[in-house]
C-alpha positions in Angstrom: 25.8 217.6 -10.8 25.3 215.4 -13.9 22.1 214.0 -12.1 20.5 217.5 -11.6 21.6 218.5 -14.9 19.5 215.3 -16.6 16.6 215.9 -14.4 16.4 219.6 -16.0 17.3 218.4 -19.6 13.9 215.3 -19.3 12.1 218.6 -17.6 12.8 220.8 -20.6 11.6 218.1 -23.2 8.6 217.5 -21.2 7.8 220.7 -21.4 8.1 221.3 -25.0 6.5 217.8 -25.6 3.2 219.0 -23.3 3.4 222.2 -25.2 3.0 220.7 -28.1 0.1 218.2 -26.9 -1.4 221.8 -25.8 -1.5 223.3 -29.0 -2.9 219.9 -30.9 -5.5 220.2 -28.4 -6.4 224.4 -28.6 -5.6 224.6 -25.1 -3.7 227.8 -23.7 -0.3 226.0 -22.9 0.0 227.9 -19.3 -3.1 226.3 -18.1 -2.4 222.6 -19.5 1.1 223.0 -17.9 -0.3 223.9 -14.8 -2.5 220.5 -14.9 0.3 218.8 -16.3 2.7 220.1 -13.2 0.4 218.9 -10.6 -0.5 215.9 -12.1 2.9 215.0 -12.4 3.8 215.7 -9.0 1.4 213.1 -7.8 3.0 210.0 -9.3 4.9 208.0 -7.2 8.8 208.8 -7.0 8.9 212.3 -8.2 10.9 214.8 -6.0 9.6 217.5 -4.1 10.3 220.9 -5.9 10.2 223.3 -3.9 10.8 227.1 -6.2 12.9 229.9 -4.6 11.7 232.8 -4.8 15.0 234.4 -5.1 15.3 232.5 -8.6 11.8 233.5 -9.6 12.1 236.9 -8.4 15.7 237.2 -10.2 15.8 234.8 -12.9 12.0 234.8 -14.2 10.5 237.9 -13.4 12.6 240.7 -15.1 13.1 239.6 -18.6 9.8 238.4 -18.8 8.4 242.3 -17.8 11.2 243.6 -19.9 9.9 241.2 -23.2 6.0 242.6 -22.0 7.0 246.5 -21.7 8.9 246.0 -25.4 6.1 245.1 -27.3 3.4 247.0 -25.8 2.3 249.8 -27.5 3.4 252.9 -25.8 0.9 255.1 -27.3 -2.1 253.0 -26.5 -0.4 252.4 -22.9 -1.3 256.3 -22.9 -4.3 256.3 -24.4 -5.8 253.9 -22.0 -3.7 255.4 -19.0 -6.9 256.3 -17.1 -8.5 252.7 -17.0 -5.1 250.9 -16.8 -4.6 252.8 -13.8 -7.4 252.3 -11.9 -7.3 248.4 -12.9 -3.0 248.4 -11.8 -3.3 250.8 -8.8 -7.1 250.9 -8.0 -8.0 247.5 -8.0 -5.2 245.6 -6.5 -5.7 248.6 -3.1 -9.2 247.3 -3.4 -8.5 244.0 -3.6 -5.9 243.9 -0.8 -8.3 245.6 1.7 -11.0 243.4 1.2 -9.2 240.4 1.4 -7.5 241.6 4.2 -10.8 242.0 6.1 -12.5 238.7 5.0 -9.6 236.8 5.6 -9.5 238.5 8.9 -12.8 237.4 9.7 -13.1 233.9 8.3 -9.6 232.4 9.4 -8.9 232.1 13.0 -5.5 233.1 14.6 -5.3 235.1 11.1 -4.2 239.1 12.1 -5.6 242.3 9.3 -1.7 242.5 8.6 -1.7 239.3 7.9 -4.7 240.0 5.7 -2.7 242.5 3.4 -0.3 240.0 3.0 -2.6 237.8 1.4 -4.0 240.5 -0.3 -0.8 242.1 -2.2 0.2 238.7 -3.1 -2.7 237.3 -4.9 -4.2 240.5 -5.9 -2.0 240.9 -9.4 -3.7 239.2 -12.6 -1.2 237.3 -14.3 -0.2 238.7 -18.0 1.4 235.6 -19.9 -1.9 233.7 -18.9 -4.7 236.3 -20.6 -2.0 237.1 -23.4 -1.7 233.5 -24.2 -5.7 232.5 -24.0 -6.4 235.9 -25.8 -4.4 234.6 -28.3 -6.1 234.6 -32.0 -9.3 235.3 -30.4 -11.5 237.9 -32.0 -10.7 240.2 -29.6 -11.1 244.3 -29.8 -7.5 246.3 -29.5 -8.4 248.4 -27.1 -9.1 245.1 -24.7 -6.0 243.8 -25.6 -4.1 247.2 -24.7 -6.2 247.6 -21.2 -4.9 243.9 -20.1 -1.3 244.7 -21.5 -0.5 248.1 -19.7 -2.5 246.3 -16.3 -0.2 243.7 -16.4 2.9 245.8 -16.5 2.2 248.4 -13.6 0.0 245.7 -11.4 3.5 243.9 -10.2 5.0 246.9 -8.9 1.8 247.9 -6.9 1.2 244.2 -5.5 4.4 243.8 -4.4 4.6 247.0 -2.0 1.6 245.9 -0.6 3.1 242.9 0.6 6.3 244.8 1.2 4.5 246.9 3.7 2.4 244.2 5.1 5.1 242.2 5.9 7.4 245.0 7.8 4.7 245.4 9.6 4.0 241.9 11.0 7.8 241.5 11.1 8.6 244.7 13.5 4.9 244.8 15.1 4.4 248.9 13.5 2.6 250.1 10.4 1.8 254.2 9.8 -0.6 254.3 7.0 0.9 257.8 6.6 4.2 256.3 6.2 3.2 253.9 4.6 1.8 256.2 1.5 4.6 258.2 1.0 6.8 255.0 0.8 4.9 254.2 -1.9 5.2 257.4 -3.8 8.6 257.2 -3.1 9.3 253.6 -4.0 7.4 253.9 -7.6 8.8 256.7 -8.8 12.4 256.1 -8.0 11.8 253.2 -9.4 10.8 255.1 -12.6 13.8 257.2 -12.1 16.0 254.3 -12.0 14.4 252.8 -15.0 14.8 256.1 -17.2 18.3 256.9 -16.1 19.7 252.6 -16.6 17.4 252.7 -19.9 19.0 256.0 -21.0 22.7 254.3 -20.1 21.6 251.4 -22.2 20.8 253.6 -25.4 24.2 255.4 -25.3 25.8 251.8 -25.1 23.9 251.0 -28.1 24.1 254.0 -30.3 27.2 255.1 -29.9 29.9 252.4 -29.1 30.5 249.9 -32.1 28.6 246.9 -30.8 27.7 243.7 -33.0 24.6 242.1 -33.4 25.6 239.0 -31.6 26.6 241.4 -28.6 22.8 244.2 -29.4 21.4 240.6 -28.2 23.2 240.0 -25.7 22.7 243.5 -24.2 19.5 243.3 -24.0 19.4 240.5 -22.4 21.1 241.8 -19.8 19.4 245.2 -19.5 16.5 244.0 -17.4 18.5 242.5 -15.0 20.6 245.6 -14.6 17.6 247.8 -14.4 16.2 245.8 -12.0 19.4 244.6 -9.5 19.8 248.6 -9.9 16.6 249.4 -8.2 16.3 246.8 -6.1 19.9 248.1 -4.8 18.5 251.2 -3.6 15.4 249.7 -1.7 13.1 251.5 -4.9 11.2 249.7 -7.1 12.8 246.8 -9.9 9.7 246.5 -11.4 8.8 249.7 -12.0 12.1 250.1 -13.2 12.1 247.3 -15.5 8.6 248.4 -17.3 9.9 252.2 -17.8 13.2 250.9 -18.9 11.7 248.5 -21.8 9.1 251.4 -22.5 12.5 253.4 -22.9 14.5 251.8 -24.9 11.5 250.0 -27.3 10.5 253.2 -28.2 13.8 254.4 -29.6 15.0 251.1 -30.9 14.8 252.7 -34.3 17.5 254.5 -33.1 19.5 252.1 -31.9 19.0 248.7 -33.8 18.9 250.4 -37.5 20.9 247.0 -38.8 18.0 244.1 -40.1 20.6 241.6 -38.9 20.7 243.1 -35.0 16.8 243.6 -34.9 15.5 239.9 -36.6 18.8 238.5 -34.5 16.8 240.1 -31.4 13.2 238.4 -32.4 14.8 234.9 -32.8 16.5 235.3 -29.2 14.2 236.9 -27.2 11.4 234.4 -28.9 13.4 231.5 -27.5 14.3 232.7 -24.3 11.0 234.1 -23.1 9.2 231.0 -24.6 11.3 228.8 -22.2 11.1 231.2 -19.2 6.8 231.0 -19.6 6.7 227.3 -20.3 8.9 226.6 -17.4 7.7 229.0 -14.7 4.3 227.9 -15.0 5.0 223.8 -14.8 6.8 224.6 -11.8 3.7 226.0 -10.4 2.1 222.5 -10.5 4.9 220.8 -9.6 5.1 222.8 -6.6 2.3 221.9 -4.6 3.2 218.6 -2.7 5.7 221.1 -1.1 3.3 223.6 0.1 1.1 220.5 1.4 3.8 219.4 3.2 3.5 222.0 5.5 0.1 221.5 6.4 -1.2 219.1 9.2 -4.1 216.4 7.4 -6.4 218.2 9.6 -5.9 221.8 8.1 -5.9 220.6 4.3 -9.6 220.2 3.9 -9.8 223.8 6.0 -7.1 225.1 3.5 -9.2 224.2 0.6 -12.3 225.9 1.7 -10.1 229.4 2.5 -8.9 229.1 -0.6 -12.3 228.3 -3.1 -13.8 231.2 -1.0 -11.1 233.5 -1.2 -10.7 232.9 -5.3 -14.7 233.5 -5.9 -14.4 236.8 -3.9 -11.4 237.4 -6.1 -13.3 237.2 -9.4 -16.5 238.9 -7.3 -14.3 241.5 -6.9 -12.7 242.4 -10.2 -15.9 242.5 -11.5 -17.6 244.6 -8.9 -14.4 246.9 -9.7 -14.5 246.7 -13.5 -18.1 248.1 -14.4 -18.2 251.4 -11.9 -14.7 251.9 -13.4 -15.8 251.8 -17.0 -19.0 253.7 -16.4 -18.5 256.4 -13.5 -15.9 258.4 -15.2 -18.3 259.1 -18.5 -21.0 259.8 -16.1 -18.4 262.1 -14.3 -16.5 263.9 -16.7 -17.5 265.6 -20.0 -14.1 264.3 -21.6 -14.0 260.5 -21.2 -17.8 261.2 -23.1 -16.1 261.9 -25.7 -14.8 258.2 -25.9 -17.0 255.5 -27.7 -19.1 253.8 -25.1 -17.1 250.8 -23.8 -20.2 248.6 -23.6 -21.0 245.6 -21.5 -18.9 242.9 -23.4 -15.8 244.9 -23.3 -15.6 244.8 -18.9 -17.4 241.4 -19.0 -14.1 240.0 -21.2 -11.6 242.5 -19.2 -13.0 241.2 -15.6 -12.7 237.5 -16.6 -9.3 237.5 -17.4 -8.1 238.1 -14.1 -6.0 234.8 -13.9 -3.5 234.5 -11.1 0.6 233.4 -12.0 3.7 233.1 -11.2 4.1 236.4 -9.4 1.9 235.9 -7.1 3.2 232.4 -6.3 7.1 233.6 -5.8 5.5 236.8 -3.3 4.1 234.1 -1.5 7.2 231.8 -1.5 9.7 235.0 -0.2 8.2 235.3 2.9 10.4 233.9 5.6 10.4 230.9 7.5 10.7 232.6 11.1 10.0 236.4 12.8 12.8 238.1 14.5 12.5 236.2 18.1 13.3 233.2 16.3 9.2 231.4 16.1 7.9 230.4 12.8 6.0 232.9 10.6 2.6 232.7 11.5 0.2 230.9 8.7 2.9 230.8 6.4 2.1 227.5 5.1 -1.6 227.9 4.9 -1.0 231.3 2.6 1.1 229.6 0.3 -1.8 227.0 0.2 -4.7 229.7 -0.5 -2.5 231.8 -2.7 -1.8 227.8 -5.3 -6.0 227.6 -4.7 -6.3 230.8 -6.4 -3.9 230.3 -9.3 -5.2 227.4 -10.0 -8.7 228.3 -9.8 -8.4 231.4 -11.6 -6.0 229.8 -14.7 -8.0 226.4 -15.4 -11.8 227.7 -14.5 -11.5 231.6 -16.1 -8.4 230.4 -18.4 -10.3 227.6 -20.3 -14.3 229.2 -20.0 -12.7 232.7 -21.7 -12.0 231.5 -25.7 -15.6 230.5 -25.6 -17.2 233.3 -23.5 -15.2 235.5 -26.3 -16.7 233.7 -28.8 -19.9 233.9 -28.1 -19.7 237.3 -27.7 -19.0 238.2 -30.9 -17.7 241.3 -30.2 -17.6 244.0 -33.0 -14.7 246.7 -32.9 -15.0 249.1 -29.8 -12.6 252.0 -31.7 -12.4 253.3 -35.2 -9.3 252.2 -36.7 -8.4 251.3 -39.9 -8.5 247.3 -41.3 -5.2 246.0 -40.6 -4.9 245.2 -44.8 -5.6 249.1 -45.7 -3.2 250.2 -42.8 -0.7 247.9 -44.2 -1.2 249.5 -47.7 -1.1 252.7 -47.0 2.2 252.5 -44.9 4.2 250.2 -48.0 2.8 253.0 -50.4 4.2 256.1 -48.0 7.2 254.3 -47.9 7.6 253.3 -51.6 6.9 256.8 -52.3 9.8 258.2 -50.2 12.1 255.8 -52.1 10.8 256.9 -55.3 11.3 260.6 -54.5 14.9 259.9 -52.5 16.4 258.4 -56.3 14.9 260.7 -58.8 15.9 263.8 -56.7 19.6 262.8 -55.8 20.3 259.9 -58.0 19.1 260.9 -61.5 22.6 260.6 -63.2 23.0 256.8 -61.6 19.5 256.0 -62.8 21.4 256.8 -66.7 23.9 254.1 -65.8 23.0 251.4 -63.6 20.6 248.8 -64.5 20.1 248.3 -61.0 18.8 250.9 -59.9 16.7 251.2 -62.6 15.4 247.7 -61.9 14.7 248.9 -58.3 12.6 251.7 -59.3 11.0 250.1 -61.3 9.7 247.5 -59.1 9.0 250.1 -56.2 6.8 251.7 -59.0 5.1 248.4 -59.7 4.1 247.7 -56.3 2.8 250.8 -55.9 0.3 250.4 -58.7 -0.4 247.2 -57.0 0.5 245.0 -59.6 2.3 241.1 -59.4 5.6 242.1 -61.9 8.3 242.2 -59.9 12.1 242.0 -60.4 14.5 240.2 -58.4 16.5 243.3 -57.6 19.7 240.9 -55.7 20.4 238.7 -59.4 22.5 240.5 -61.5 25.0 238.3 -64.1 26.8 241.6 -65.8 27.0 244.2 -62.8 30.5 245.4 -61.7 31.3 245.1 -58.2 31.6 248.4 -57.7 28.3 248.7 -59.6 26.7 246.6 -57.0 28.4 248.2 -54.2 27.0 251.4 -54.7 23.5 249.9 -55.2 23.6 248.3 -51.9 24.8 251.8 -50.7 21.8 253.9 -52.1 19.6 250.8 -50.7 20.8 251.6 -47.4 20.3 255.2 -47.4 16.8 254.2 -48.6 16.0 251.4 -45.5 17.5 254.1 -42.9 15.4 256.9 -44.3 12.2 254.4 -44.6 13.3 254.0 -40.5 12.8 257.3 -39.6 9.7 257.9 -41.7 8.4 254.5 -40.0 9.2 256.4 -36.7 7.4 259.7 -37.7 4.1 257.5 -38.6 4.3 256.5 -34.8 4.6 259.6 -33.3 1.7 261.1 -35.8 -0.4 258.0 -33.9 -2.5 257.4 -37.3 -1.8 253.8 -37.3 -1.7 250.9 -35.1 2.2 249.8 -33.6 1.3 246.6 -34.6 1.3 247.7 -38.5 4.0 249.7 -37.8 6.5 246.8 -36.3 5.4 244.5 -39.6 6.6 247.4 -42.0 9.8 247.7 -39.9 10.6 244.2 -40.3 9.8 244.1 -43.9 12.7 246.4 -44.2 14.6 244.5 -41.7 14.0 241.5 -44.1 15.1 244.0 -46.8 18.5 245.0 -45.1 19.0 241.2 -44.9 19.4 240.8 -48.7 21.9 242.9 -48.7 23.5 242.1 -45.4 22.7 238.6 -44.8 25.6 237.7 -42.2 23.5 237.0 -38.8 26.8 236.7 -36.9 28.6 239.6 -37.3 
């Protein structure tokens, strides 16, 4: 016990140490800990770590959809439905047939079910990887949005391909008319299951007298209910996790209206999901002197080839995919003419950053050891061996080449929008407006009396004009306590109001969410100066 529990302690500060060596050195920190992992795993002495996918599955997997779905933008997701889906659904079908062929073809012994199996697990792009690359590059929104809202819905359509292509090598059957309305079926209970735990969730919140400390803690423990939930039923834990997170993030406002529950939830969630990434993907490398292990000398150099050939089809693939799917429908339909013309560089940057994870590792660990006569899974070991090729191929080749292919790009803004600076303005001024308005129409008599709040108009008309005086609102040396109490009060009528106007902005889809999450935690910041206990 104490043994296992130092080995996960040194593996933690390695991590964080690599990290760190990542950053000094401008390298996305999924790909160096990838290296890292599998350079690592080759000194002399190190154990075997072999993942279960059961933990990944479990203990990785929902949070880290649940953290994606919360701070993706629900009104781009929308607005870039069409070419999210055809990327999420479209291409990972695609992808999944033609691997299934080629594999078909090129490996011997190697069945077309077999082939789909391959195909659903390595078929997903990974999202921490392109999120994490993309990071601080110059890149357009609208990229940015396309990758996000693929990365949520591609898991979910992956992993019933595989589901389906491995009930049909395990019981010898497979009805492709079945098969379809199974999927149908699957993915939208899933949704189902998502909306109703996600709805069960928001009562919990807004209604019974929960904490901060505890707000945190639930929502830690909402993806894993929304996906165990799911998964109960035999529908869709991914889907469900992704609706549930699309759920609940868009009617935190409701929900969270305390600045101590909502930057209590940043500093948690940053933590924890930072952890989860930087783990998962050194396990990755660390994994692979297991999956050798199953291979015969003879078949490793074999393995290899399958596994270059498969990944360059891969990338063929996405690309083949992207272009058609970003042209055709404006040649199609008179509607998606409308839309600026997405250019060359726009699919050239979307098709690159098709990096393989962690998903597509733990699909490939879940299948079983042995069939239902008792003989070994046939090709288990050489899968898992093509489907580490891939990842790795994909994160360190696409993953390091993509910052400079971005750069020298130079890509200029695909959609109208405003500068973030002038969107950031405008908001502050709306909302220092509606405090303005809030005090002079019900708290004229107070304004008579309290210095306070005569300060704090004062300075909300100040920054308005743009201008550098300020007051310090919170340093008072001759205020009554009751004074002060009812200051704080009118505050918090102002920061709740400010809330729902911040949600209105949303809905009117004017501005970016990004804009609109920094001006809800300037007022979270705000609440926090008059409400600074964080454990509460």
């Amino acid at each position: 016990m104490h043994h296992n529990l130092l080995l996960i302690l040194a593996l933690l500060f390695s991590v964080f140490m690599m990290v760190m060596v990542a950053r000094k050195m401008k390298i996305a920190y999924p790909i160096f800990l990838v290296i890292a992992g599998l350079a690592i795993s080759l000194l002399p002495g190190i154990p075997e770590i072999e993942l279960d996918p059961e933990l990944v599955f479990l203990i990785f997997l929902p949070p880290l959809l649940y953290e994606a779905a919360w701070y993706t933008s629900w009104n781009d997701f929308w607005k870039w439905k069409r070419p999210i889906a055809l990327l999420a659904f479209g291409l990972v079908f695609a992808t999944s047939v033609i691997i299934a062929y080629l594999s078909q073809a090129m490996i011997p012994g190697f069945t077309l079910a077999l082939g789909f199996l391959l195909g659903g697990i390595i078929s997903p792009p990974d999202a921490v990887a392109a999120n994490t690359v993309l990071k601080g590059l110059p890149v357009p929104k609208r990229i940015v949005s396309i990758l996000e809202g693929e990365s949520l819905v591609n898991d979910a359509s992956s992993l019933i391909v595989f589901r389906f292509a491995l009930a049909a090598i395990l019981t010898g059957s497979f009805s492709m008319h079945e098969a379809v309305g199974q999927f149908f079926l699957v993915a939208g209970m899933g949704i189902v299951c998502g909306i109703v735990g996600g709805g069960i969730m928001y009562l919990i919140h807004r209604f019974l007298p929960t904490t901060s400390a505890m707000d945190a803690a639930l929502t830690i423990m909402t993806p894993y209910i929304l996906y165990l939930g799911a998964e109960q039923f035999h529908f869709s834990g991914v889907m469900a996790v992704v609706t549930g997170g699309l759920f609940i993030s868009y009617r935190s406002h409701e929900i969270f209206k305390n600045g101590n529950t909502r930057v209590n939830m940043i500093g948690v969630w940053t933590t924890v999901i930072f952890v989860m990434n930087a783990m998962v993907f050194i396990l990755i490398g660390l994994s692979l002197p297991s999956i050798i292990h199953g291979l015969e000398e003879a078949s490793l150099i074999q393995g290899i080839k399958y596994g270059v050939i498969i990944s360059v089809v891969v990338i063929a693939i996405r690309f083949l995919w992207i272009y058609p799917a970003a042209f055709v429908p404006r040649w199609l339909f008179k509607s998606v003419r409308k839309e600026q013309h997405p250019g060359w560089k726009g699919p050239l940057v979307i098709g690159w950053a098709g990096m393989r994870g962690v998903v597509s590792l733990a699909t490939a660990l879940s299948i079983p050891f042995l069939m239902p006569d008792g003989s070994p899974f046939p090709h288990r070991n050489l899968i898992l061996f093509i489907t580490f090729i891939v990842i790795f191929i994909t994160l360190v080749v696409q993953g390091l080449s993509l910052p400079f292919i971005v750069k020298k790009l130079n890509m200029p803004a695909m959609d109208v929008v405003l500068p973030q600076e002038q969107q950031e303005a405008q908001i502050q001024i709306r909302l220092n407006r509606l405090a303005l308005n809030h005090i002079n129409t019900n708290y004229s008599d107070d304004l008579q009396r309290s210095n306070l709040l005569k300060n704090y108009r004062m300075q909300i008309s100040l920054e308005t004009e743009n201008t550098e005086n300020q007051l310090d609102l919170m340093e008072c040396n001759n205020c009554t306590t009751q004074e002060i109490d009812n200051f704080e009060t009118i505050l918090k009528e102002i920061y709740d109001k400010q809330r729902v106007e911040i949600f209105q902005m949303r809905k009117e889809k004017y501005y970016e969410d990004e804009e609109i999450r920094k001006a809800e935690l300037q007022l979270d910041l705000n609440d926090l100066k008059i409400n600074p206990d964080f454990h509460s």
